[in-house]
C-alpha positions as CSV (number, residue, x, y, z in Angstrom):
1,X,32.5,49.8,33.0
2,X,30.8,47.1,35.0
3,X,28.4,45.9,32.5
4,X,26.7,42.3,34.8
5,X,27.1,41.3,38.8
6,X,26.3,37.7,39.5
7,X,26.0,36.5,42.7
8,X,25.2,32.8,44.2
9,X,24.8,32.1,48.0
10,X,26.1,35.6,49.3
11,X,24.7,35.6,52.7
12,X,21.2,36.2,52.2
13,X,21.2,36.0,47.8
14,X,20.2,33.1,46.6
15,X,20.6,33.5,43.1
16,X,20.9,37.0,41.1
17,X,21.7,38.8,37.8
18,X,22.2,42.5,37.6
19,X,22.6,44.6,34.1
20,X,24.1,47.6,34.5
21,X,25.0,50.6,31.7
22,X,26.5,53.7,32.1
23,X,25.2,57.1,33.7
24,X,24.4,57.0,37.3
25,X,22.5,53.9,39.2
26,X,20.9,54.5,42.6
27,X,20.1,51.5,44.6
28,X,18.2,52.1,47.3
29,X,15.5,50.0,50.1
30,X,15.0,49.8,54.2
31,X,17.5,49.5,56.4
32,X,18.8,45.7,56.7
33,X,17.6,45.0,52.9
34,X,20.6,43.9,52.4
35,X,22.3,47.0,50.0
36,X,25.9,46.1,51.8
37,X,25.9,42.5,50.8
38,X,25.7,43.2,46.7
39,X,29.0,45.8,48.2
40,X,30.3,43.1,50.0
41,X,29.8,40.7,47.0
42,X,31.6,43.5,44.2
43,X,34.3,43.9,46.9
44,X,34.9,39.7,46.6
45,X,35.6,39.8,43.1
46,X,37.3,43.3,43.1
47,X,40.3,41.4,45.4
48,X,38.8,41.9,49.5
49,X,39.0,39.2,51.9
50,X,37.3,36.2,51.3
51,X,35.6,35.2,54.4
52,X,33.1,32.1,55.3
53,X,30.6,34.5,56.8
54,X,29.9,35.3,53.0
55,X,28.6,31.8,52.1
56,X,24.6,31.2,52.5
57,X,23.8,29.6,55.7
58,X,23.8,25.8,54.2
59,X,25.3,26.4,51.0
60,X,28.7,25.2,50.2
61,X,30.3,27.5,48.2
62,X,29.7,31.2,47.1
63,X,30.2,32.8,44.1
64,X,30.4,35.9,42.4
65,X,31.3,36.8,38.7
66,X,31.4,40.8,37.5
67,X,31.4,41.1,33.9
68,X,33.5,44.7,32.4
69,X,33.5,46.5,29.3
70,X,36.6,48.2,28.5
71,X,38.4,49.7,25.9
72,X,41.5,48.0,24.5
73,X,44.0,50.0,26.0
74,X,42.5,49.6,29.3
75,X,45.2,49.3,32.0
76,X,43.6,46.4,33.2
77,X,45.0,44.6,30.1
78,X,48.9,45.5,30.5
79,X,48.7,44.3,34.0
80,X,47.7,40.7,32.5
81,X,50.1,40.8,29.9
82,X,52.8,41.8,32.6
83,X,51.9,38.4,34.4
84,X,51.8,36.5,31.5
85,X,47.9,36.0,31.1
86,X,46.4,36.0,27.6
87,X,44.4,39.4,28.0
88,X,42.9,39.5,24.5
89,X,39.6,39.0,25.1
90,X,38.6,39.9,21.5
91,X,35.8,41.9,22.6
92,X,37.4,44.2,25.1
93,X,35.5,41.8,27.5
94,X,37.1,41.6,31.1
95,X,35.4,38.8,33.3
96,X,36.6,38.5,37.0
97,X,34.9,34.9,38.8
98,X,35.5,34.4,42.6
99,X,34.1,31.5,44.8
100,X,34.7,31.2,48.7
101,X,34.0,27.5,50.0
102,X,32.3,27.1,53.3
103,X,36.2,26.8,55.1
104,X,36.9,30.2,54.0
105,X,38.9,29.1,51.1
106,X,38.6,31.0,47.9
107,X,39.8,30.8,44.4
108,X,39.5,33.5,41.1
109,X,40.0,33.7,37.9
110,X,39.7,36.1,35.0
111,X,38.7,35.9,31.5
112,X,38.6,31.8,32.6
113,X,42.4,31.9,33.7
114,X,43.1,31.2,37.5
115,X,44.5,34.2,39.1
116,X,45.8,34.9,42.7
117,X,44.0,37.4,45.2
118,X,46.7,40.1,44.7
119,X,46.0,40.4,41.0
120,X,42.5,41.2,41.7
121,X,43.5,43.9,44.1
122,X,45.6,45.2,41.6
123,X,42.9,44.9,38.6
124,X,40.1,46.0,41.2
125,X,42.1,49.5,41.7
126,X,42.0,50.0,38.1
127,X,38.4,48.4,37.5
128,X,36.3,50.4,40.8
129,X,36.9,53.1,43.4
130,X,34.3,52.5,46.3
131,X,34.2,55.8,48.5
132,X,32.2,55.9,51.7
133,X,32.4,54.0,54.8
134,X,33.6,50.6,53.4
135,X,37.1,49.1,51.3
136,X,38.1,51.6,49.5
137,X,40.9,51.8,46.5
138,X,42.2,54.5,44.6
139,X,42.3,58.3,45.6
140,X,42.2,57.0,49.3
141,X,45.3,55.2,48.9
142,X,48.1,58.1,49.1
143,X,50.4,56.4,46.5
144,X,48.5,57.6,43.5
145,X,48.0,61.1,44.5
146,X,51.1,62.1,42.4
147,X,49.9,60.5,39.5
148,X,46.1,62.0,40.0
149,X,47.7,65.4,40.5
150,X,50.7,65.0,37.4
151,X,47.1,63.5,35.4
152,X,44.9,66.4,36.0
153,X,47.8,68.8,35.0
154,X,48.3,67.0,31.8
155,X,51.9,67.0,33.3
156,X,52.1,62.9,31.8
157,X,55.1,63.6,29.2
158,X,57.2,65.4,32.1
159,X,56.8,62.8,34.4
160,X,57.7,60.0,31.8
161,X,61.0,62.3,30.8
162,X,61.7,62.9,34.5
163,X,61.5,58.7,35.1
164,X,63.4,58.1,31.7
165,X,66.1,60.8,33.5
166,X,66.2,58.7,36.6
167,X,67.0,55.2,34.5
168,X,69.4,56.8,32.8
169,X,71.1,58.3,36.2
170,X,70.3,54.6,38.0
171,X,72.5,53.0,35.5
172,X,75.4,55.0,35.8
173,X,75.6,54.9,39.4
174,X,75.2,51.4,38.7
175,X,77.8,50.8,36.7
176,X,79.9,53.1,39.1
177,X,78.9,51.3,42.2
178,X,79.6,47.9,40.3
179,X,83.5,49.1,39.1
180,X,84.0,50.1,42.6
181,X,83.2,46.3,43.8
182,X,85.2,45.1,41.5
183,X,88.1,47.1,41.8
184,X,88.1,46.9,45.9
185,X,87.7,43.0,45.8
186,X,90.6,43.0,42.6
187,X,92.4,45.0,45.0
188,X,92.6,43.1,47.8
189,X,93.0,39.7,45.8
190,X,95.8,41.6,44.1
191,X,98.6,39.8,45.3
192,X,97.0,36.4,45.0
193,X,96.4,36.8,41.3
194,X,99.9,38.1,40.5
195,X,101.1,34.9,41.6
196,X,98.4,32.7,39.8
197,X,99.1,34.9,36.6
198,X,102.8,34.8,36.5
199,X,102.6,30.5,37.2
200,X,99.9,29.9,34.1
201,X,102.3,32.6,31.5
202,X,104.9,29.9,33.0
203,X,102.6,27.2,32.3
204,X,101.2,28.7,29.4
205,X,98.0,26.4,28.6
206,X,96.8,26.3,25.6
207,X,92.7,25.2,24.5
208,X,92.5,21.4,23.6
209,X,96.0,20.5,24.8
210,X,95.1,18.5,27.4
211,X,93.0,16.0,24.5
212,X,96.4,16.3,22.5
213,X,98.4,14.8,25.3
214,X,96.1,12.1,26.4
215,X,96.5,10.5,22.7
216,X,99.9,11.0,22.4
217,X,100.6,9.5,26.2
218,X,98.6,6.3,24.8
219,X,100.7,6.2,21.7
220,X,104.1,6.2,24.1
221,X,103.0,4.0,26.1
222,X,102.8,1.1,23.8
223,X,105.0,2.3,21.6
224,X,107.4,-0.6,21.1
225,X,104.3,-3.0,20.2
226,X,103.6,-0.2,17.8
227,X,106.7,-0.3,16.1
228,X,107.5,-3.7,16.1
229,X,104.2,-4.2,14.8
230,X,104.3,-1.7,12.1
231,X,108.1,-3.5,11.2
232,X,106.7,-6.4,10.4
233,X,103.7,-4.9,8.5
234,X,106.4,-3.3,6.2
235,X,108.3,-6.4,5.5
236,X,105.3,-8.0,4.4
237,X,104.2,-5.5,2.4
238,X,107.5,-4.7,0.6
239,X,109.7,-7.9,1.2
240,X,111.0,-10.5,-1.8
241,X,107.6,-11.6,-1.4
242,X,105.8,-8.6,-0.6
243,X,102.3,-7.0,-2.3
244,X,104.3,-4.4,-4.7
245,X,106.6,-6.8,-6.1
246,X,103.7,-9.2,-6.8
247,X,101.5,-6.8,-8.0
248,X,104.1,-5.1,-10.4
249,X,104.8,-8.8,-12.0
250,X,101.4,-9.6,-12.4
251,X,100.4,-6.3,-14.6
252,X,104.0,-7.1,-16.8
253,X,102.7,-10.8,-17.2
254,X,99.5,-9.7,-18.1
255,X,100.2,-6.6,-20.4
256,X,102.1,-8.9,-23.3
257,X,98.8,-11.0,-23.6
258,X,96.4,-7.8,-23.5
259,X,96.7,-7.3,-27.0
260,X,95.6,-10.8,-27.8
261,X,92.2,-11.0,-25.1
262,X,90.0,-8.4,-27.5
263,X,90.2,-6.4,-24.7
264,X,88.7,-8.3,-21.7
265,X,92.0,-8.1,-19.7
266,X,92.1,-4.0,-19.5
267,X,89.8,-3.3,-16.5
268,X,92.1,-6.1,-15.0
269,X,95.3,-4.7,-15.9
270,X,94.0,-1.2,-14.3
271,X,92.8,-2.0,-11.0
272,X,95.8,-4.0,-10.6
273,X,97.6,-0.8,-11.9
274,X,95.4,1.3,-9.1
275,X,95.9,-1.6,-6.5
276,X,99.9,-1.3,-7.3
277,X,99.7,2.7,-6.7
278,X,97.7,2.3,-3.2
279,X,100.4,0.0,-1.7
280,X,103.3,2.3,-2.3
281,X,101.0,5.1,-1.0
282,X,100.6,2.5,2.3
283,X,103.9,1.6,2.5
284,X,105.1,5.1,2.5
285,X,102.8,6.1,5.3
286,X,103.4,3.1,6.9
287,X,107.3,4.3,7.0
288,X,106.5,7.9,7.8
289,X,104.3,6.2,10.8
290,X,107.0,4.1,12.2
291,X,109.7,6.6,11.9
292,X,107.4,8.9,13.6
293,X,107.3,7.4,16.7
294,X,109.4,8.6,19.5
295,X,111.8,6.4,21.0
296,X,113.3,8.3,23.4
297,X,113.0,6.5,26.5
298,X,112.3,10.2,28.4
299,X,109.5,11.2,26.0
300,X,106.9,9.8,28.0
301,X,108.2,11.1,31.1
302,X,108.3,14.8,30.0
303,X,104.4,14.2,27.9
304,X,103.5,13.2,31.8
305,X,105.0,15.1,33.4
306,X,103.7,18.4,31.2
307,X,100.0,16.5,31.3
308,X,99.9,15.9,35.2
309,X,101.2,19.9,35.9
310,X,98.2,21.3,33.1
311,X,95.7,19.1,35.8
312,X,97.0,20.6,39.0
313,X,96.8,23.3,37.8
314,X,93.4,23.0,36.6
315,X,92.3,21.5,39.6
316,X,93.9,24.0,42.1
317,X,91.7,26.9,40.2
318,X,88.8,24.7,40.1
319,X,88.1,24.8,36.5
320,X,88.8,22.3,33.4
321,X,92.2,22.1,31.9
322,X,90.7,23.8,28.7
323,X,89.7,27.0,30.5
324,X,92.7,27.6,32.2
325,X,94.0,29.9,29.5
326,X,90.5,32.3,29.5
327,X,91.2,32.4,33.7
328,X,94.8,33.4,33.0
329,X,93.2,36.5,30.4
330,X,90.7,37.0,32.8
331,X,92.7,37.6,36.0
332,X,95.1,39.3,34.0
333,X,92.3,41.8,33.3
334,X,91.5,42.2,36.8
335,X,95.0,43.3,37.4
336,X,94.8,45.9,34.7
337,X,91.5,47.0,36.5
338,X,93.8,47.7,39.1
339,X,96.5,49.9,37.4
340,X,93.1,51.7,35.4
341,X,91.3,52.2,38.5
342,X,91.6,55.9,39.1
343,X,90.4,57.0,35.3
344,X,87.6,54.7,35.7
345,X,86.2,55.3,38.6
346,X,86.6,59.1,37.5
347,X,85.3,58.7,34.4
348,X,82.1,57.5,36.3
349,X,81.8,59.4,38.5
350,X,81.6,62.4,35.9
351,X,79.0,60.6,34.1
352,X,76.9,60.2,37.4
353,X,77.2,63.8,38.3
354,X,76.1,64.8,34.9
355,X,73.2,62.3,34.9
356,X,72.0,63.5,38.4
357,X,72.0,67.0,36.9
358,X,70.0,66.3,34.3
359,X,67.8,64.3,36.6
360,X,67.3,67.2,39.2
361,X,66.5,69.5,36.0
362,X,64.1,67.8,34.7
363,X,62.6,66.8,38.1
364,X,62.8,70.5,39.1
365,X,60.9,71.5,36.2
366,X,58.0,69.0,36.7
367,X,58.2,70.0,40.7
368,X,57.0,73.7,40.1
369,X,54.4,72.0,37.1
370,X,52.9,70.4,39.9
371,X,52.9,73.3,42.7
372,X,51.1,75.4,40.5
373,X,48.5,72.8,39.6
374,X,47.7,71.9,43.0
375,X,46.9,75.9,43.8
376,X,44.8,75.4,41.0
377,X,43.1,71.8,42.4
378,X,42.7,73.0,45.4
379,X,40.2,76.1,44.2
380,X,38.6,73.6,42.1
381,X,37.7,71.4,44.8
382,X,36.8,74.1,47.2
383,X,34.4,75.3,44.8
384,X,32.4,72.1,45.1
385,X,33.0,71.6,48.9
386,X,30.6,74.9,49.7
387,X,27.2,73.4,47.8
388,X,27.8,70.3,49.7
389,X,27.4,72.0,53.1
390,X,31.4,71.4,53.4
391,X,31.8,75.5,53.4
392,X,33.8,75.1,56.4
393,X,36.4,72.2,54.9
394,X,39.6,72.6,53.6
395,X,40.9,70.7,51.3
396,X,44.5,70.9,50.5
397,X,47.5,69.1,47.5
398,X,50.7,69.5,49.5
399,X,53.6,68.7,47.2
400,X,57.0,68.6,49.5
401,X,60.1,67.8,48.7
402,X,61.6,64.3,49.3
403,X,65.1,64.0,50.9
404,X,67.9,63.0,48.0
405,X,68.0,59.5,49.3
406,X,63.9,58.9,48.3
407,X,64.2,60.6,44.6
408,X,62.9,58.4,42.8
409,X,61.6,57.6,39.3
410,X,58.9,59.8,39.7
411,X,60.7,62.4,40.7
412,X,61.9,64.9,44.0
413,X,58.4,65.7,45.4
414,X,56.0,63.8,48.0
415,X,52.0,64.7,47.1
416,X,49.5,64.1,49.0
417,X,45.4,65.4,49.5
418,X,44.6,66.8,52.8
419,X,41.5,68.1,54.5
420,X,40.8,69.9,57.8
421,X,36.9,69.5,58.2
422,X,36.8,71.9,61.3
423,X,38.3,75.3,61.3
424,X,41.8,75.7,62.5
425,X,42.3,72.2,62.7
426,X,45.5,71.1,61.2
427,X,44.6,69.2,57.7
428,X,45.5,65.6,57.7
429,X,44.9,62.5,55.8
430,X,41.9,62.3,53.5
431,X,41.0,58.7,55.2
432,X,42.0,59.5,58.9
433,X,40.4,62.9,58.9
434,X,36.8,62.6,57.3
435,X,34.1,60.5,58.9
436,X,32.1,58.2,56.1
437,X,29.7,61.0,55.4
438,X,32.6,63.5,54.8
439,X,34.8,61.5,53.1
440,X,32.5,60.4,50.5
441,X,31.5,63.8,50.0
442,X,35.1,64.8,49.5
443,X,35.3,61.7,47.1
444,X,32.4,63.2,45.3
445,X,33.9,66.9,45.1
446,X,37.5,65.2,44.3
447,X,36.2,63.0,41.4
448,X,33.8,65.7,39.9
449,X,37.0,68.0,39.1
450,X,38.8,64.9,38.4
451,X,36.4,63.2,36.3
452,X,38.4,63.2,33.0
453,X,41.7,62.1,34.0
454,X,40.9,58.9,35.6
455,X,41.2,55.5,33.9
456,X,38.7,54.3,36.3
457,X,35.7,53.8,34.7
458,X,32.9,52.7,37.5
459,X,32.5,54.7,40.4
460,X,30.7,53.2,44.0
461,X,29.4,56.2,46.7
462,X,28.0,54.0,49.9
463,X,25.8,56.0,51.6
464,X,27.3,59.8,49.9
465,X,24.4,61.2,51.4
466,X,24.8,60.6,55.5
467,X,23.8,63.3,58.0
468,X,22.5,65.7,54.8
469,X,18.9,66.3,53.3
470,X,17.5,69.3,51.8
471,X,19.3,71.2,49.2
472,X,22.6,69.5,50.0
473,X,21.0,66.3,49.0
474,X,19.8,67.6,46.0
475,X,23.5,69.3,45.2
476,X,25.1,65.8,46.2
477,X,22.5,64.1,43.3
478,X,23.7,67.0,40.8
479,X,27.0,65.8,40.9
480,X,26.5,62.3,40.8
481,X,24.3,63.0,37.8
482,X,27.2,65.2,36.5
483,X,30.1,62.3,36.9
484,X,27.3,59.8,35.2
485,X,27.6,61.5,31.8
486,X,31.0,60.2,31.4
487,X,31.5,57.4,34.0
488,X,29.8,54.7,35.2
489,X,28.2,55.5,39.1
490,X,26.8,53.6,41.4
491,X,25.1,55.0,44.4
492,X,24.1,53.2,47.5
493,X,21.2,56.2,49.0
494,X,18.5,56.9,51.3
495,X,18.2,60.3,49.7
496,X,14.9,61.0,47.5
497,X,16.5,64.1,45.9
498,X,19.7,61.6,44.7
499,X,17.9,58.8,43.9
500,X,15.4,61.0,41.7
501,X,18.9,61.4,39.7
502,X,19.5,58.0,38.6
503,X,19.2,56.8,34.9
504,X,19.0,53.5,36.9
505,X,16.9,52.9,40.1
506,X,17.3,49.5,41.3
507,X,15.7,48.6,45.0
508,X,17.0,46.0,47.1
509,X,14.2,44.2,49.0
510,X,13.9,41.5,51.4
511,X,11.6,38.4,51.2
512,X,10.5,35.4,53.2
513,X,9.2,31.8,51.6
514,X,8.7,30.0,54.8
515,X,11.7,30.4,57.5
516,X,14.2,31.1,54.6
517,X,14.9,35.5,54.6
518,X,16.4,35.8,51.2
519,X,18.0,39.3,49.5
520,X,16.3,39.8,46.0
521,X,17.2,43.4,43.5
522,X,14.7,44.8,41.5
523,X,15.1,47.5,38.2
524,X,12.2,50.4,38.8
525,X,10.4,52.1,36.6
526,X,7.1,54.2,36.1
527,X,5.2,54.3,39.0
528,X,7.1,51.8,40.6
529,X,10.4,54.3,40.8
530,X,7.7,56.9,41.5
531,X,6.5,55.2,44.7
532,X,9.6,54.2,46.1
533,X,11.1,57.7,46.2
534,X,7.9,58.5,47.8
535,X,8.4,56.2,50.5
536,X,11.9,57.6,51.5
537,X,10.5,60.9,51.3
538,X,7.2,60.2,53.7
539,X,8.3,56.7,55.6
540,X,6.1,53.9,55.8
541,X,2.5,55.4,54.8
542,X,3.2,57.1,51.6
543,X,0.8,60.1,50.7
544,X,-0.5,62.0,48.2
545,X,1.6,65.4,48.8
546,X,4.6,62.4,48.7
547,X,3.8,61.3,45.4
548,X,3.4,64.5,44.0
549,X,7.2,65.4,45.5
550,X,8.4,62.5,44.1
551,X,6.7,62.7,40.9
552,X,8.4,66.6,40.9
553,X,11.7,65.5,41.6
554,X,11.7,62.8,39.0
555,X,10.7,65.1,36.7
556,X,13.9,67.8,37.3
557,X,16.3,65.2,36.6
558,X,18.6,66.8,34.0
C-alpha cells in the first residue's frame, strides 16, 4: 500500500508530506482547491507524462517521491529482478522518486536505482488502479480481463497448465518449422555440396596438418645445409680425434691410477663415464637425424604441392585449413538430412499434432472454467449495480473464442467486460461506454466482488460520487468502506455521506501569503472532520441542523 506522497513544486504545492495507512481515505475541499494536482502528482510517479505545466510557476524542477509497503512476493519485485534491478529492499520497502525540469525533461528512480518511464507504467499497474475521469490502469485496460476473470475463478493452476501446454506445442512446431528450413535450403544446395564433399574425401584434410607441413617444407628447403652441416658435426664428434675416442682414453688412463688417489679420482672417472654415454646417445641421433632427411629432389615439390591444394581449398570455403575436415562432416550431414527428410519431417509433424491436442484439451477445459465463472461474475456485479442507482446497467464477461492463428499461451478464448448503461443499447467497452460518473461506479461494483483476487493493493476513485446524492451516496460510501477493510482506498469526494466513511479525512485547501496562491493538505479530526462534512452538506454557511447531520453520519460509520 502507499504508505507517504511527497510532493515539491507541483503547480500550486510548495512543499508537502502525506501519511497514509490502510482502510479508506476521503480527501475532500472546494472546487479549484487543488484535489486533481496531489492526482496529477501520484500519476507522475506511477509512470504518466511528465509535462512542464507540472513545475511551480518559478521553480526549476518538480518532484514527487511515493513511498509503498508491500509484501515480499509483491509482483512489483519480479518485475525489477526481470530488469536486472536489486529489488531487495530488506524491508519490503518500495520507493518510486520522479522529478520534471522546467524543459519538460524528467528522470525516475526506484528504491535509489534510475529507471526508465516504461518501468513505472509497468510497476504503477501493479502499485495503483485510479478509476474515474482521469489515467486509469488496470481493469480498464482489456488485456488483463482474462487474468481478472481466470483470478476470481481460482482458475490460476489451469491457466499455468494450459501456458506450460502451449510451450511445449511452440517448441515442437519449432523444431518442425526449423527441420523444414533446413532441409529446403540443404535441398537446393544439394548439388553444390556433393561436389564440395566428394573433392575434401579426395583431399581428405586432416586437423593440424597444415602446422605439420609448414615445418617439414622449412626443413626441405634447406636441407642440403642441413645435412652437410650435420656431416661434419658427426666427423667431429666420432672422427680419429673425435669426443668418444677421447673420452674413452681418458677414463682407461685414469682408472689404473684410481686405486692409488684414496679415492679423489672416482667422481672424475664417472662423469667422464656419464659424459662418454651422452655422446654415443648424440651421435646416434645425430645419424638417425641426417639419415632422416629426405633427399629426393621431388620431396619438396609434392610437400608443396599437398600444402598449397589444403589452402585453396581452405580459402575457397572460407574457413582455416584446420576446419576443413568438421565442414566436410558437416555438409556431409546435410546431405544425409536430405536422404532422412521424409521420417523427420513426419516424425514432427506427429509430435506437433499430438502437442496441439493436448494443447486444445487443456485449453478447452479451462475455456468452459471460465464461461461458467463469468455467468457467475456477471450476477455478482449486477447485484451491486442496483444500490448504486445503476438498476438499469448491464454489465456483461464475454469470453469468445479466438481464431487458431491467435491461441496463444493463455489459451483459445478472448475476455472482455462490457456494459450497456441504457436499455437495449448494445454493451460495449467498459471505457468507451461509461461516462466518468458511471465508470467509476462500475469500478466500484467491479472491485467490491473482485476485492480478493487482486494484487493491487491501493485503490484511487476520482470523483465516484458524480451526478448521485441521497441514498446512492450513502450506498457508494458502503462500499468504499467495504473494499477499505482489506485494501488501501483513496477517494477523491464531494459527497458528505462518503466522506462520513473514511478512517482518513484529509481536506485540501487553498492559501494566499501575499500574491503567491499555494495548495496545502490537512488530516481532520474531531470537530474539524465534523465541520467540514457539514459544509458539503449545507454550502458556505454551515448550520446547526448541518452539524447535527454531519455529526449523525459520522457516527454510522461501520
Amino acid at each position: 500500500m502507499l504508505v507517504s506522497l511527497t510532493i515539491r513544486d507541483v503547480v500550486l504545492i510548495e512543499r508537502l508530506s502525506l501519511s497514509f495507512r490502510k482502510g479508506l481515505c476521503a480527501l475532500t475541499g472546494e472546487t479549484g482547491a487543488g484535489k486533481s494536482i496531489l492526482l496529477d502528482a501520484l500519476g507522475l510517479a506511477l509512470g504518466a507524462r511528465a509535462d512542464s505545466g507540472l513545475v511551480r510557476h518559478g521553480a526549476d524542477q518538480a518532484a514527487v517521491t511515493a513511498e509503498f509497503e508491500l509484501s515480499g512476493d509483491h509482483p512489483a519485485f519480479a518485475i525489477l529482478k526481470e530488469q536486472g534491478l536489486d529489488a531487495d529492499s530488506g524491508d519490503g520497502a518500495l520507493v518510486i522518486r520522479r522529478t520534471v525540469n522546467a524543459d519538460g525533461r524528467s528522470r525516475a528512480w526506484v528504491n535509489d536505482q534510475p529507471v526508465g518511464v516504461g518501468l513505472l507504467k509497468t510497476l504503477g499497474a501493479e502499485l495503483v488502479e485510479v478509476h474515474g475521469q482521469f489515467d486509469t490502469h488496470g481493469l480498464l485496460n482489456p488485456q488483463t480481463h482474462r487474468s481478472v476473470l481466470d483470478a476470481y475463478a481460482g482458475l490460476a493452476g489451469q491457466a499455468a497448465q494450459v501456458a506450460a501446454a502451449h510451450r511445449a506445442w511452440r517448441q515442437v512446431e519449432d523444431a518442425r518449422h526449423s527441420a523444414a528450413a533446413d532441409i529446403a535450403r540443404a535441398r537446393s544446395e544439394e548439388e553444390y555440396l556433393r561436389h564440395a564433399v566428394a573433392e575434401l574425401d579426395a583431399l581428405s584434410p586432416k586437423p593440424g596438418e597444415e602446422a605439420e607441413l609448414a615445418e617439414n617444407r622449412a626443413v626441405l628447403m634447406h636441407r642440403e645445409k642441413l645435412v652437410d652441416g650435420m656431416n661434419a658435426a658427426y666427423a667431429e664428434l666420432s672422427g680419429d680425434r673425435g669426443v668418444e675416442r677421447a673420452l674413452s682414453s681418458a677414463i682407461r688412463t685414469l682408472s689404473r691410477i684410481a686405486d692409488k688417489a684414496g679415492g679423489t679420482l672416482d667422481p672424475v672417472i664417472a662423469a667422464l663415464d656419464r659424459a662418454a654415454t651422452e655422446a654415443g646417445e648424440a651421435i646416434a641421433a645425430l645419424q638417425s637425424a641426417s639419415s632422416g632427411v629426405d633427399m629426393d629432389p621431388r620431396a619438396l615439390e609434392k610437400l608443396e604441392e599437398r600444402l598449397f591444394a589444403l589452402r585453396a581449398a581452405a580459402r575457397k570455403h572460407g574457413v582455416e585449413v584446420d576446419a576443413l575436415a568438421a565442414l566436410r562432416d558437416d555438409m556431409a550431414g546435410r546431405l544425409l538430412l536430405i536422404e532422412d527428410q521424409g521420417d523427420l519431417l513426419a516424425k514432427l509433424a506427429k509430435e506437433a499434432e499430438a502437442a496441439r491436442a493436448s494443447f486444445h484439451t487443456a485449453a478447452k477445459t479451462l475455456s468452459d472454467a471460465r464461461r461458467e465463472a463469468a455467468g457467475r461474475l456477471d450476477v455478482a456485479v449486477a447485484a451491486e449495480l442496483a444500490p448504486l442507482k445503476m438498476e438499469k446497467a448491464k454489465f456483461r464477461t464475454l469470453v469468445e473464442p479466438l481464431d487458431e492463428s491467435e491461441w496463444n499461451a493463455s489459451g483459445i478464448d478472448r475476455v472482455a467486460f462490457q456494459v450497456a448503461t441504457n436499455p437495449g443499447s448494445p454493451p460495449g467497452a467498459l471505457n468507451k461506454i461509461a461516462s466518468g460518473g458511471e465508470l467509476a461506479r462500475f469500478m466500484l461494483a467491479l472491485k467490491v466482488v473482485l476485492a480478493q483476487t487482486s494484487t493491487v493493493g491501493t485503490l484511487v476513485f476520482d470523483e465516484v460520487d458524480t451526478g448521485i446524492g441521497g441514498a446512492v451516496a450513502a450506498a457508494v460510501g458502503e462500499r468504499l468502506e467495504t473494499l477499505g477493510h482489506g485494501l488501501q482506498v483513496l477517494v477523491v469526494t464531494h459527497s458528505p455521506q462518503v466522506a462520513a466513511r473514511g478512517t482518513v479525512h484529509l481536506k485540501v485547501q487553498k492559501s494566499q501569503k501575499g500574491e503567491q496562491v499555494t495548495t496545502g493538505v490537512a488530516e481532520l479530526d474531531g470537530d474539524e472532520r465534523r465541520e467540514e462534512i457539514a459544509r458539503m452538506l449545507s454550502g458556505a454557511t454551515v448550520t446547526a441542523e448541518a452539524r447535527a447531520a454531519a455529526e449523525s453520519l459520522i457516527a454510522g460509520r461501520g
